[in-house]
LUMGU-442978 format. One line per 10 residues: for each residue x negated, y negated, z negated of N, C-alpha, C. Coordinates in steps of 0.2 Angstrom, whole numbers, padded with zeros to 4 digits. Layout:
<sites>
X:Y:Z:X:Y:Z:X:Y:Z  ...
</sites>
This chain:
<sites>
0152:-0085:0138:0151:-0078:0139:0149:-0076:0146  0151:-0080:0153:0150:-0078:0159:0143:-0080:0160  0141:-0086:0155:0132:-0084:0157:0128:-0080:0153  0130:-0078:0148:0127:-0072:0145:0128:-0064:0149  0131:-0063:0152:0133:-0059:0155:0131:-0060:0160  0129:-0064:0165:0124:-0066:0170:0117:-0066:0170  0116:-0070:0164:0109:-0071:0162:0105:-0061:0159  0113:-0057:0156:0108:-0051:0156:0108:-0048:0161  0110:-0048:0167:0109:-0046:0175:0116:-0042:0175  0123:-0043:0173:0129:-0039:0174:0132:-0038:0182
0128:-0043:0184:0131:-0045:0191:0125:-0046:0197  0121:-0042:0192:0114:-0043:0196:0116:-0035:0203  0113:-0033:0205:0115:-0028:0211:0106:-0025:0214  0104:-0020:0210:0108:-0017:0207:0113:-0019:0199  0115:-0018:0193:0115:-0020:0188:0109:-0020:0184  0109:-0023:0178:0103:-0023:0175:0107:-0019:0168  0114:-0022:0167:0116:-0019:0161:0124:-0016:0161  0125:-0014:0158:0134:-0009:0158:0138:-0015:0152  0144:-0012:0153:0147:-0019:0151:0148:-0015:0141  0145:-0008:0143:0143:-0006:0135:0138:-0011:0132
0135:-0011:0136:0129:-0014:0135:0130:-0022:0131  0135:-0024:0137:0136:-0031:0135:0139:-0032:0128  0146:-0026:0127:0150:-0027:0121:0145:-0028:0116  0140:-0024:0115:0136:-0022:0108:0131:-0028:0107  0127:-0030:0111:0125:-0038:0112:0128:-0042:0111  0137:-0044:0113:0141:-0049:0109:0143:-0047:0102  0143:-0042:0100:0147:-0036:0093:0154:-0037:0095  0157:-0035:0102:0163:-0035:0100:0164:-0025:0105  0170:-0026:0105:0172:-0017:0109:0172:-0018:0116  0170:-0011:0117:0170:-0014:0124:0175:-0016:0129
0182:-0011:0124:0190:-0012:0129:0189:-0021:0129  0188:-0024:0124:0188:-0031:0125:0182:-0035:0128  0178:-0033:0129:0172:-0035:0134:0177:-0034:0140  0178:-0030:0142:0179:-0027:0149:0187:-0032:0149  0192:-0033:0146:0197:-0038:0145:0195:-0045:0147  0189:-0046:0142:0189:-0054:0141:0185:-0054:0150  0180:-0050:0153:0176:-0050:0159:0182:-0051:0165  0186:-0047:0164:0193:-0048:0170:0195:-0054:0170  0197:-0058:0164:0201:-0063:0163:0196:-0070:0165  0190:-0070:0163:0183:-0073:0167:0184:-0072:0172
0184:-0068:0174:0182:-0067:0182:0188:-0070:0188  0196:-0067:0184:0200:-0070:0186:0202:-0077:0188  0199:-0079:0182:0199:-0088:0181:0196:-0092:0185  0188:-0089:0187:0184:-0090:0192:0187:-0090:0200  0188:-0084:0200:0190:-0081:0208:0198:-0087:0211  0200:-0090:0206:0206:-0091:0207:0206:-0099:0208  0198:-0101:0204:0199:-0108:0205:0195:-0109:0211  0191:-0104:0213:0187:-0105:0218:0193:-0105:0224  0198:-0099:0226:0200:-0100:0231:0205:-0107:0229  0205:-0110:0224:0212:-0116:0224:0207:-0122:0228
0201:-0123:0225:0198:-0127:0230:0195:-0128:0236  0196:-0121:0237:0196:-0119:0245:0201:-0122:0249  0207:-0122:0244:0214:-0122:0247:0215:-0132:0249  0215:-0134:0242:0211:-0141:0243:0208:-0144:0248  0203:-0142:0249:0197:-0143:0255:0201:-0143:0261  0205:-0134:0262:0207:-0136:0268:0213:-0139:0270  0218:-0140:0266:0222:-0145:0267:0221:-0153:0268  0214:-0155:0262:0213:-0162:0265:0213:-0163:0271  0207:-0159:0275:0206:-0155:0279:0210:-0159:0286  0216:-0157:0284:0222:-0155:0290:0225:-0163:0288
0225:-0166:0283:0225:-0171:0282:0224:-0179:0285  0216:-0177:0287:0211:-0180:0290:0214:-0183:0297  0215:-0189:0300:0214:-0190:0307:0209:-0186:0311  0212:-0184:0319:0207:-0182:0319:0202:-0188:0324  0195:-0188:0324:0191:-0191:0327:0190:-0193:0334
</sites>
């Protein structure tokens, strides 16, 4: 779904499409468009900062040089 929703420009800036837009393109509602996009996005945001967290722990792990 996150590349369909990217690929129609939802995250483009300005937008190219509304997330009305998106539901009627998938056939589903928007209240769940706009559900299933938080929980995307959530999933996203979340593993980005874990291996951030990762990185910088190895990080501190490291000898340093």
């Amino acid at each position: 779904m996150l590349s369909t929703v990217a690929d129609r420009g939802y995250y483009d800036t300005p937008r190219r499409c509304t997330q009305e837009d998106l539901a009627d393109a998938l056939g589903i509602a928007k209240s769940t468009c706009s559900e299933t996009l938080h929980r995307a996005e959530e999933w996203v945001i979340k593993r980005f900062i874990d291996s951030r967290t990762e990185r910088d722990d190895s990080e501190r792990l490291e000898p340093p040089v």
